[in-house]
N, C-alpha and C positions, 0 to 999 in steps of 0.2 A: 697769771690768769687763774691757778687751780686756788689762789688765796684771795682773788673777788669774787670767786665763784663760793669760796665759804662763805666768807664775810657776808655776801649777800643774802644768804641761808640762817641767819642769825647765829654761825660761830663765830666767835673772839678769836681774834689771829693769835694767845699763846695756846687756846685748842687745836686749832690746825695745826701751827709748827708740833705740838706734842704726837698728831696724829701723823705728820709729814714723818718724823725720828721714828714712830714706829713701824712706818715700811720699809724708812730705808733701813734699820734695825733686821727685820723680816727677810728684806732681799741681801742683806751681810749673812743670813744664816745661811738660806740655800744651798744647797751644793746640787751643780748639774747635774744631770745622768752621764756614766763613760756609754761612751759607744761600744757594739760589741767589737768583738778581733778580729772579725773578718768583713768589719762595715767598707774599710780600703780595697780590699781583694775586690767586693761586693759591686763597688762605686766604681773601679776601674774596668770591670767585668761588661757594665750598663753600657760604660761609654765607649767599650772598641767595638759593642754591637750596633752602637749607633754609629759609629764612625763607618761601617762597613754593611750598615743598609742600601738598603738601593734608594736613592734620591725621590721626591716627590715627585711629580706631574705637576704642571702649571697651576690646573685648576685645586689641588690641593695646597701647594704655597700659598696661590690666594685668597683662600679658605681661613688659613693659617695667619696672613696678613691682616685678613677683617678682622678674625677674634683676639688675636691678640698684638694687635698694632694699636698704640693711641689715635689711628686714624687724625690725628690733626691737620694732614698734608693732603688727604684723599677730601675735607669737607669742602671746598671750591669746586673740587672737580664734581664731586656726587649732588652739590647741587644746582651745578649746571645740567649735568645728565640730567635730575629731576625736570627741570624748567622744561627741557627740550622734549623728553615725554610725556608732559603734561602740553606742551604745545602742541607735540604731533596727536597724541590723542583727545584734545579738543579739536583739531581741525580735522581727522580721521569723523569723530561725533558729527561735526555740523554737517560734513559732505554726506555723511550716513543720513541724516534729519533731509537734506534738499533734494539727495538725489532720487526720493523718491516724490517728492512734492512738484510734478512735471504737471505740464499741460493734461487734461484732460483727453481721451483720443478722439477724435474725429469721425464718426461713420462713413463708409465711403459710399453715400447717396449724399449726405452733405457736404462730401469734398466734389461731388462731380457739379452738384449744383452752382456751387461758388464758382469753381472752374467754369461752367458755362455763360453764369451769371459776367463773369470777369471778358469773359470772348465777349460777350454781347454788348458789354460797355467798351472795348477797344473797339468793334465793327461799327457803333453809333460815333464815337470819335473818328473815325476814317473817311466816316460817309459826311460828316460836318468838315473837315479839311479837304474833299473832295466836289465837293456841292460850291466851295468856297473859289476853291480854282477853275471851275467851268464859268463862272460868272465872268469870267477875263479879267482882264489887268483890272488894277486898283486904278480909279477916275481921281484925281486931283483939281 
């Protein structure tokens, strides 16, 4: 790949190979750094302090799990969780939007009216089923 990626750059492949020999030349010279003489002492030192911490709290492991987990296992579940609080806070919204959208109230001189108004039409129906039954029997 790093000799189409020349080639496509207008170098000839025995440029490359020439420039390919002079890193790997380059990285033949190198010499690492030694570590100092007490980097062992140093590193075993780190790890029996961590061995003999006192353990996390729940919510710090999974603290710990979000940043440094590839999360691949948690993305179903996190975007269920989404769905489901996006559903409950659209229906939370809309209930918030109707429950204030109620009837208008009613005065109570125009509830008493209706009220009366509603007697007067039952006492006119009663007095017509009763005017009906004085007349006697039905004549056939």
């Amino acid at each position: 790949m790093w000799f189409r990626e020349k080639r496509s750059s207008g170098v000839s492949d025995d440029a490359a190979m020439q420039q390919m020999q002079q890193v790997m030349a380059l990285l033949d010279e190198w010499q690492a750094p030694e570590p100092s003489p007490w980097f062992d002492a140093r590193m075993m030192a780190r790890f029996r302090e961590e061995q003999q911490r006192e353990p996390d709290g729940l919510l710090a492991r999974m603290r710990d799990r979000w940043l440094y987990n590839s999360n691949s296992a948690l993305k179903p579940a996190m975007v269920g969780a989404l769905a489901v609080l996006m559903v409950a806070g659209g229906g939370g919204y809309w209930q918030a939007l109707h429950a204030h959208a109620t009837q208008p109230t009613v005065s109570a001189a125009v509830h008493d009216l209706q009220v009366m108004d509603s007697n007067d039409q039952t006492i006119q129906v009663m007095g017509q089923l009763l005017d009906d039954a004085d007349d006697g029997p039905p004549q056939s």
